[in-house]
KOLKOL-482572 format. One record per residue: residue in three letters; x, y, z of N, C-alpha, C in turn. Coordinates in pm, whole numbers, plus 50000, padded with zeros to 5 digits. Atoms other than C-alpha are relative to their C-alpha. Layout:
N
alaXYZXYZXYZ
...
This chain:
139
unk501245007050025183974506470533499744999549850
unk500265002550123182684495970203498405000549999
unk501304994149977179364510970112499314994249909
unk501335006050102176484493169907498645008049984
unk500874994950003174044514769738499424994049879
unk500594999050131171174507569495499485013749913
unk500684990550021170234531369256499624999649868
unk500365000350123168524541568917500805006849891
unk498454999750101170514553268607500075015050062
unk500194986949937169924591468767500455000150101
unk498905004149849171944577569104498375001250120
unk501174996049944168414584369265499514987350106
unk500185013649890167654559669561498714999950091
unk500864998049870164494569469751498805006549912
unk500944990250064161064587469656499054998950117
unk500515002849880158734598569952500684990250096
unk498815005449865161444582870214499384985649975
unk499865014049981160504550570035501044993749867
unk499545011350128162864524069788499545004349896
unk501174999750136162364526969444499834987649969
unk500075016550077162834492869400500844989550076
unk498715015949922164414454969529499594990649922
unk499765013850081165134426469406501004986750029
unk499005007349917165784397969553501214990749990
unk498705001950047168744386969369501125006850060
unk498934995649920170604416269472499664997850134
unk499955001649876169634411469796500954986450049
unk498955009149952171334377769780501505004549954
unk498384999550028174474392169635500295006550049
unk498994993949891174894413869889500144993750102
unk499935010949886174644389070123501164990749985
unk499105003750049176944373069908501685008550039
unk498984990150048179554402169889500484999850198
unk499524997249865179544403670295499924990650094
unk500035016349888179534367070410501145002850118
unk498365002949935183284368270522499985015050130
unk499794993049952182084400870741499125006350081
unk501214991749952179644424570913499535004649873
unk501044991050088176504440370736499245007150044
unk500964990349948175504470370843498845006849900
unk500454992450043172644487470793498905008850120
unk501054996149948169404508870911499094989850032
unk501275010049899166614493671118498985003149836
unk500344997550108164964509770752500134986649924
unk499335011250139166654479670540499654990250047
unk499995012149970166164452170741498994994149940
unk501045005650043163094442570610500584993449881
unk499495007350141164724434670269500874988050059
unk499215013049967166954408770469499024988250108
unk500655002749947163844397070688500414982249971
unk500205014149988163634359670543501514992750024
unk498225008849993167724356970560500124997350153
unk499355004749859169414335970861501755004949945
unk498394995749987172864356770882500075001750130
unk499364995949889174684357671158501135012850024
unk499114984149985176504392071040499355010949979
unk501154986549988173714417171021500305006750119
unk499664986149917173804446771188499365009049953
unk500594988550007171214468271297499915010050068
unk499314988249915172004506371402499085008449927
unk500144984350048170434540371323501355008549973
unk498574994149988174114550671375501044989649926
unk499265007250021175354524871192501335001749895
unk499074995450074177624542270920501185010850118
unk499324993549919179414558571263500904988050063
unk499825012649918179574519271409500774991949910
unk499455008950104181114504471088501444998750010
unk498454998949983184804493671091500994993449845
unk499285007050108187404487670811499904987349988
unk500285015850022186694459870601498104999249981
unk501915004950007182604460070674499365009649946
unk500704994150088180044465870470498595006250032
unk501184993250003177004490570462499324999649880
unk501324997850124173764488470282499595011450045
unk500714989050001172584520670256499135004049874
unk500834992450024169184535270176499785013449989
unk500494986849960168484564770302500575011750112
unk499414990849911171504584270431500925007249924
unk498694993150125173614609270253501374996450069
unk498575006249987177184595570231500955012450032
unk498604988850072179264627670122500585001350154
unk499625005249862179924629170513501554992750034
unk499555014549958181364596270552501344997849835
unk498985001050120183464598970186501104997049999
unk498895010950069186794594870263500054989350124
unk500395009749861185694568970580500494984749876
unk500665016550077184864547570259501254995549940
unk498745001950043187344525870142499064992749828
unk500495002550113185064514569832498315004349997
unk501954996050010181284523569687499694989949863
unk501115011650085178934494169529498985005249944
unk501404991350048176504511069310499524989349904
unk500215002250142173894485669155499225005749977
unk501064994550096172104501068913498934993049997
unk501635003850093168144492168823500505002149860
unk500494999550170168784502468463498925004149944
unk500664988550062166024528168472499845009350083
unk499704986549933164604556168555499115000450111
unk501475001949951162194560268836499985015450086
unk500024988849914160744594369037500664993150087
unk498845000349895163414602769298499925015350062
unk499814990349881163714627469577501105000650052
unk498974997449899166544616869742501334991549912
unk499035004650055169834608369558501334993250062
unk497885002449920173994592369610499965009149932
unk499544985849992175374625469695501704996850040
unk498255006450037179104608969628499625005349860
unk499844993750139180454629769287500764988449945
unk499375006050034181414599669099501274996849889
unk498624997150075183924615968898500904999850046
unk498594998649948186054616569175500134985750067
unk499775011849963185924577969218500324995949879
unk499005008650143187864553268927498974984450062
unk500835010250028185494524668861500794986149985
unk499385009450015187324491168938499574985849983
unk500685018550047185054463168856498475003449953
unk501414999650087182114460668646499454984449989
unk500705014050071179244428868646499005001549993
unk501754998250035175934425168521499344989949990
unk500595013749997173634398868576498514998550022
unk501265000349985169774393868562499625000550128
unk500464995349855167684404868861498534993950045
unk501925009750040164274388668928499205008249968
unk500374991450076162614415668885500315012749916
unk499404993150104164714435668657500794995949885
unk499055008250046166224423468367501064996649951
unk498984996550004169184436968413500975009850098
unk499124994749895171384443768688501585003849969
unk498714998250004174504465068686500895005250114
unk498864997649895177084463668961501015006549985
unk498994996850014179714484968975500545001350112
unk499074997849874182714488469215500925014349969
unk499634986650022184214521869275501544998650074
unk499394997949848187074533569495500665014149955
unk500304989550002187654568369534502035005449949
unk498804993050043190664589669370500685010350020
unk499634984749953190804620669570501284997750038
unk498215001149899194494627569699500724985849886
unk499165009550046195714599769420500925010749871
């Protein structure tokens, strides 16, 4: 599975079990990123995809158990480290600041090699950074 997380420059993704932030840019580029596939996520996330007509959504509480090579997870609000070597890549975009956080990506990203980097304005941020990971343990 290939995992999509947002987070702030602190990897920090959540505060009181809510978002720190969206934007509906990335929301289309992940929509973008998982046309050709499934998109899993939490019954949590859907709301951010509410006004989209996809026909590859996918909503599970169990859905990082339900995911299959190749498809992609948006994740909020579930610790990964678990699921680590399940993943065959990790999408981290950045906000580009800082915001209170409670709940962090609990993936050590020293032990992933960073294979694509893009950055592109966000509607409400004005500066989005995407990165693509894929993990280096056992290489």
């Amino acid at each position: 599975m290939k995992i999509i997380v947002c987070a702030d420059d602190r990897l920090g993704m959540m505060f009181h079990k809510r978002r720190l932030s969206r934007d509906r840019i990335v929301v289309n580029r992940i929509i973008e990123l998982s046309v050709e596939t499934v998109l899993w996520m939490d019954p949590y996330s859907k709301s951010l995809f509410s006004d989209m007509a996809c026909d590859n959504f996918r909503t599970d509480s169990a859905f990082l158990e339900k995911a299959g090579d190749g498809e992609y997870c948006f994740v909020e609000n579930r610790s990964l480290r678990k699921y680590e070597s399940e993943m065959e890549s990790l999408i981290v975009c950045y906000w580009n600041r800082r915001y209170p956080a409670d709940f962090y990506l609990d993936i050590p990203l020293t032990e992933w090699k960073e294979i694509a980097r893009n950055e592109y304005p966000g509607y409400s941020h004005e500066k989005i950074t995407e990165i693509t990971y894929i993990n280096t343990r056992g290489d």
